[in-house]
N, C-alpha and C positions, 0 to 999 in steps of 0.2 A: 501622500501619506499612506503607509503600511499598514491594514486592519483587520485581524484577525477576529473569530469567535472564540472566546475563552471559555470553555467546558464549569471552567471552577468557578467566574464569577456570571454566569449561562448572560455576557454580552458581547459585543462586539468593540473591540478596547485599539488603540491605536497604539503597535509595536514599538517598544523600546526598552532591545538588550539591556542587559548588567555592563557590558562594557564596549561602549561605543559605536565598531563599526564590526566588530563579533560576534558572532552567535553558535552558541551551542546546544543542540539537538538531541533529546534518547529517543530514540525507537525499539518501541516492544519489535523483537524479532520472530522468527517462526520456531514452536514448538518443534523437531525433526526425528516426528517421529511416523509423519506419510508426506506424501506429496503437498503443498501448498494449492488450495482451491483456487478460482477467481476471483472466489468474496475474498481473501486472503488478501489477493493481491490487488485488488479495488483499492485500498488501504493504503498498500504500497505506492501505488500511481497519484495519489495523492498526497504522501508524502515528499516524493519525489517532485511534484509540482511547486509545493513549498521550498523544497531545498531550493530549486534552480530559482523559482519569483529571490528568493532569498540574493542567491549570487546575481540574478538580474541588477538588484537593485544595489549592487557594490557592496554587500555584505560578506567577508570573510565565513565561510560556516566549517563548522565540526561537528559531526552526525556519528554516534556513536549504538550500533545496533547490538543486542545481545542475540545469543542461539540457542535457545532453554533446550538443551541435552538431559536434563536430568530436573525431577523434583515437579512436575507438572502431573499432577492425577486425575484420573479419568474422573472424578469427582470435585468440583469447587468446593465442597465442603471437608475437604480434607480426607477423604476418606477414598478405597480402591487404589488401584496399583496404577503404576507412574506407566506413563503413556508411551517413551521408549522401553521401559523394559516389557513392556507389553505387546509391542508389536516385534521386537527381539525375541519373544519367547514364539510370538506368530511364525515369524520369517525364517525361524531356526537359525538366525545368526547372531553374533555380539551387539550387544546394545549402545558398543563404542562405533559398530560396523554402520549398524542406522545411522545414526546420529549424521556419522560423514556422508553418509549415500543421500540423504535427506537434503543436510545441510546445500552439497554438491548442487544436487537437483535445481533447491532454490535461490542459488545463485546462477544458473542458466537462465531460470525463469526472470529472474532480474534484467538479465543482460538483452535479453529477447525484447523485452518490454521498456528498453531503451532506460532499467533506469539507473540510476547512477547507486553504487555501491557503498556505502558508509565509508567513513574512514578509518573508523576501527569496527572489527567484528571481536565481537569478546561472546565467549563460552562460558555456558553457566560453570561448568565443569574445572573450567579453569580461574575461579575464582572462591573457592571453596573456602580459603584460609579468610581472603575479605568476605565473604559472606559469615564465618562462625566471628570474627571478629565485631562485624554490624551486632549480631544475635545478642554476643558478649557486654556490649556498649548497651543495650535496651534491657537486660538481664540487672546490670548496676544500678539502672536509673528506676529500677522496678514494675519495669512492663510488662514481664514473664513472670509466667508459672509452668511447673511441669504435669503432666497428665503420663498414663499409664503407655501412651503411643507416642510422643513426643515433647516440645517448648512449644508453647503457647503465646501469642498477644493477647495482653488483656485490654481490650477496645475500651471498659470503661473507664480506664486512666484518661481518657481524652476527653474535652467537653462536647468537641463538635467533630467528631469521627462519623464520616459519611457524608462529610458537606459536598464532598464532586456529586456524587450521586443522588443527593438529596436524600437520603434513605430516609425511610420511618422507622428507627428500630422500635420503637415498642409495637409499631403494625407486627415486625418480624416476628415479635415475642409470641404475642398473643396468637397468629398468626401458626406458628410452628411450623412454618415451612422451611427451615434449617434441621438437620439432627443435632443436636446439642451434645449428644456424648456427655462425657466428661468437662466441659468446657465451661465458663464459667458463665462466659454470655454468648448467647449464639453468636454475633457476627465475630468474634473469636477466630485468629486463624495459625497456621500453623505455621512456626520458623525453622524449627529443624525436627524432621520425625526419625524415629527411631528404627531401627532395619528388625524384621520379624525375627523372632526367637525361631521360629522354624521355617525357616527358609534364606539364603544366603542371597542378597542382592548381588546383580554386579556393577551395581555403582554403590560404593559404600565409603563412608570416611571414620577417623575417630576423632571426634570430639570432645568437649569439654562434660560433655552431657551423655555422652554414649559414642556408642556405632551406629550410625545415619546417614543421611540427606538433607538438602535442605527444603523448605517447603518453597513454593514455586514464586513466589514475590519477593522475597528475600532479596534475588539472585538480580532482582533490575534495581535494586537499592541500592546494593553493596556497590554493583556495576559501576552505576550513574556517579557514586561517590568516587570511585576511583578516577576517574578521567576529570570529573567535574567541582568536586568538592560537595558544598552544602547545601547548594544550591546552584540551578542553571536554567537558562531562558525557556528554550520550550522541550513539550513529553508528548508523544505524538504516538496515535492507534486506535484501535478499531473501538466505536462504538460498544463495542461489546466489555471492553476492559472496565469500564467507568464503573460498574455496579460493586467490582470484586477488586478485581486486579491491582486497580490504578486509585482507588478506596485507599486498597490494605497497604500501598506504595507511600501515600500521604503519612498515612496513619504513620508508618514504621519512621519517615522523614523528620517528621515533626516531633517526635516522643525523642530521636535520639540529636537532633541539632537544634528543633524551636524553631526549624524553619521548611514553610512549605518545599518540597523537592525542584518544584519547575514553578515560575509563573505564569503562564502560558499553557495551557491544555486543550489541544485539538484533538479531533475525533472523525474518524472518518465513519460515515454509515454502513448499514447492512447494502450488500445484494442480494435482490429476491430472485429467488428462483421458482417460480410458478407463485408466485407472491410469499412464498414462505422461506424463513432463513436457510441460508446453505450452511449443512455442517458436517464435517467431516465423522464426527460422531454418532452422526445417523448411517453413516452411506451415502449419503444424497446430495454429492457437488460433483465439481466439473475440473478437472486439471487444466493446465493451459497447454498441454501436450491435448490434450482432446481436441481443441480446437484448432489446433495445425494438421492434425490426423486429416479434418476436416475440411480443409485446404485454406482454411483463414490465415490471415495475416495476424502474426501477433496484435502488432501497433492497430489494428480497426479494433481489438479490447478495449486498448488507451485510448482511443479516439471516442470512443461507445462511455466510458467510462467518463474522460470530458465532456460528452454531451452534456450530464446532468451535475448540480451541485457536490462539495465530496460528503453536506449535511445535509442531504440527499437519498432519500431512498432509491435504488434503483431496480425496476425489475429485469432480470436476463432474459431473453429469448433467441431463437434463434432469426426471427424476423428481425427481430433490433438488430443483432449483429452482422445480419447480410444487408443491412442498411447505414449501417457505419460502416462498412468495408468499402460497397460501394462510393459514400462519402471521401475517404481517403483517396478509393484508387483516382476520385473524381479527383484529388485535390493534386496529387501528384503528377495526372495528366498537367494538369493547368500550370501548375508548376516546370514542368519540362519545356514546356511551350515558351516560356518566357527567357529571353537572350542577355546577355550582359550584367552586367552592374555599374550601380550609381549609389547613391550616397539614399540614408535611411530617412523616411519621410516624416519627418518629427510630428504633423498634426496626428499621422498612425500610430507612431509609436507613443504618443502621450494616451493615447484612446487605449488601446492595449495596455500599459500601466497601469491606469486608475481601473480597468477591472479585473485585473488579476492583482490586484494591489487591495483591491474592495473583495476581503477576504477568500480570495484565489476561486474567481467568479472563471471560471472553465467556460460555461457555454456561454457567456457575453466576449469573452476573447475568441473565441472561435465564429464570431458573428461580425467579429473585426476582421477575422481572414479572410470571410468569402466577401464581406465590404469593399474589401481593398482591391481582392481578385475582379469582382467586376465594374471596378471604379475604371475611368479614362487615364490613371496616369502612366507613366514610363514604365514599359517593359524590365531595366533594369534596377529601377528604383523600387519597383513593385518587388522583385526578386530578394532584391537586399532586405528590405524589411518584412520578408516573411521568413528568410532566414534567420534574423532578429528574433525573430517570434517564437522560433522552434527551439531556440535556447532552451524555453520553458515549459513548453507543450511535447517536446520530445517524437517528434513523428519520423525524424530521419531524412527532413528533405533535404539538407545539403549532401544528403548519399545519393540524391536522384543523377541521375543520366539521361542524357536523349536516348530516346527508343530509336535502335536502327528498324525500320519495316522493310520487312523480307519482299524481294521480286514478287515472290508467288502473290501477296498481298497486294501489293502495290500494282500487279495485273488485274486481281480482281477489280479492285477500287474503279479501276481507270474503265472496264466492263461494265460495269455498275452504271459511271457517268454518264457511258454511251448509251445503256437501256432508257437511264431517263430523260435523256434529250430526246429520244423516240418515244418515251413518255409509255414502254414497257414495263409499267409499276409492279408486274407479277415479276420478272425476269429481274427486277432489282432488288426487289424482297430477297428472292432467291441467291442471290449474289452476295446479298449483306447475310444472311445466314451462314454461309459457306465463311465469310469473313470471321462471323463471330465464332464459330466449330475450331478458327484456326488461331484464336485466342485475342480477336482486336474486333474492333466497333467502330466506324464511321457517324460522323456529325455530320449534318449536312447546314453550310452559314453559307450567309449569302454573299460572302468573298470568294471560299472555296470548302473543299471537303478537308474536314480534318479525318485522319486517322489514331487513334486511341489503342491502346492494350487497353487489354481486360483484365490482366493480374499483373500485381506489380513487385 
């Protein structure tokens, strides 16, 4: 049985599509207007983990991601200038030119990180006419109003607006930790704003209401509706959406169909960094080009990342991460080691199942691979079903190869044995040092010495 956590009704509900043996997916995409952090992509590796337990389990999927180019403001409340033309006017180039260098970027980082790419990429940018169209549709039913800077949702047409989130709006009220503007009720948000009388954007439309943009939630409504209709299985993204984002996505769903947008709402957690959020809006995160700078391996992120729950907090460091690498590169030594293939060992592969099936339990499937690794059975059967495994763990091991070890090593080693058969423990220290300087490491088991790379 398939068991997700569902955000919207905060349980754990046992999976089952609108249509059968299909499933369809929106993924909130990346704003591109910097590089995508690792908290960013935390998010993503969990997604991705979903999608594949998803195809594991003989499920058809369609995963449709958007790429908010446009309409995303450095301010949730609707207010401040839009995050690509802002870093367009930084960068001194077109705000069409980010968009793609961004975009680019975070599709490398994808590929790097073993995960699998949507099946449509849709552009906020390229959905303008269904976006003023949604706005239009919510406009007739009387959800909007206008204000001096843009269209408005009026949240109090709803009875129960903010149920993902649990909000207290009268806490907000009283509260006034929103600027209210012109708006009617603070949690109020904006569908299409209006482009400054004094100053010329360069992403600009005309619409029914003016010359604008549209406001940043808008653009996964219209999206999701295009590909999906009124509704579709699961909405998938950061933690961070639930308060605002993925709120004001409900809200817009329900006011213009009468029907929640997804049933299914997962959420992946924060990663800390120094125990406090990463955010690009401070300064204070990490690319994933930073950590190859630093000679890590992409996949020991994803591996680091599968250690913990994806409802999970996770703190970064770089001690965790030189501990998940090592992990990996452990994993992949032991994996080369192993000869042949045979047939998948079904009491493994039922164990692996039920916990990544038991709402995509990461670190209990990954307690199933070193299980199995130091279990008694067949070298080739063991193989097969770890390859099995990486379907949805994504580490790359059917890309492994035998390590050839170079003469020069393969002299030392045989050095080394000699030292300790004369039981010259200083001379063999010495020997395995020069091994590891030349990028491999010695086991010493009581069949024979293995030899190991250090990087893989």
């Amino acid at each position: 049985m398939l068991k997700f956590f569902n955000t919207l009704t905060r349980k754990k509900e046992e999976f089952k599509p609108l249509k059968g043996k299909e499933v369809d997916i929106y993924a909130c995409g990346p704003t591109v207007y910097n590089y995508a952090h690792i908290g960013n992509l935390r998010t993503y590796i969990f997604e991705d983990v979903l999608r594949k337990t998803l195809i594991y389990n003989n499920y058809k999927v369609k995963e449709v991601m958007n790429i908010t180019d446009v309409g995303h403001l450095v301010s949730d409340a609707d207010v401040g200038e839009d995050k690509v033309e802002a870093a367009a006017r930084k960068e001194k180039k077109s705000a069409w030119d980010i968009a793609e260098f961004y975009a680019k970027a975070f599709k490398q980082d994808l590929k790097r990180l073993n995960i699998m790419e949507p099946d449509e990429w849709c552009k906020a940018t390229d959905t303008i006419e269904e976006q003023i169209e949604f706005v239009k549709g919510l406009e007739d039913k009387g959800f909007t109003y206008k204000t001096a800077d843009g269209i408005y949702f009026d949240t109090s047409g709803l009875k129960d607006y903010g149920k993902l989130a649990k909000l207290n709006i009268e806490g907000l009220k009283v509260g006034k930790r929103v600027k209210q503007g012109e708006k009617k009720n603070v949690t109020d948000f904006a569908l299409w704003k209006f482009s400054p009388e004094d100053e010329k954007r360069q992403m600009e439309w005309d619409s029914p209401w003016g010359k604008g943009f549209p406001g940043w939630h808008i653009e996964c409504s219209a999206i999701a509706k295009k590909y999906f209709g009124d509704q579709f299985d699961i909405h998938v993204g950061g933690i961070d959406h639930v308060p605002i984002h993925h709120t004001n996505e409900i809200a817009q769903g329900e006011a213009l169909t009468g029907k929640v947008p997804a049933r299914y709402w997962l959420h992946g957690e924060f990663l800390l960094l120094d125990k406090g959020k990463m955010a690009k809006s401070k300064g204070e995160f990490i690319a994933l080009q930073t950590l190859i700078d630093k000679g890590y391996n992409p996949l020991s992120f994803r591996y680091l990342c599968m250690e913990a729950h994806y409802r999970s907090k996770l703190n970064f460091s770089w001690k965790s991460l030189d501990a998940a690498q090592n992990a990996l590169n452990n994993l992949y030594n032991k994996v080369r080691e192993l000869d042949g293939e045979d047939k998948v060992l079904e009491n493994y592969q039922n164990e692996f199942l039920n916990t990544i099936n038991d709402d995509l339990d990461t670190p209990k499937a990954l307690t199933v691979v070193w299980k199995l690794l130091k279990s008694n059975e067949d070298a080739g059967a063991k193989k097969s079903t770890l390859l099995y495994f990486d379907k949805v763990l994504g580490l790359g091991l059917s890309e492994l190869k035998r390590v050839e070890i170079p003469e020069k090593v393969r002299k030392l080693v045989d050095e080394r044995e000699e030292a300790r058969k004369n039981k010259d423990w200083n001379r063999a220290d010495e020997l395995r040092n020069y091994i590891k300087k030349m990028g491999y490491d010695v086991e010493d088991t009581k069949e024979k010495t293995k030899i190991r790379k250090l990087r893989n």
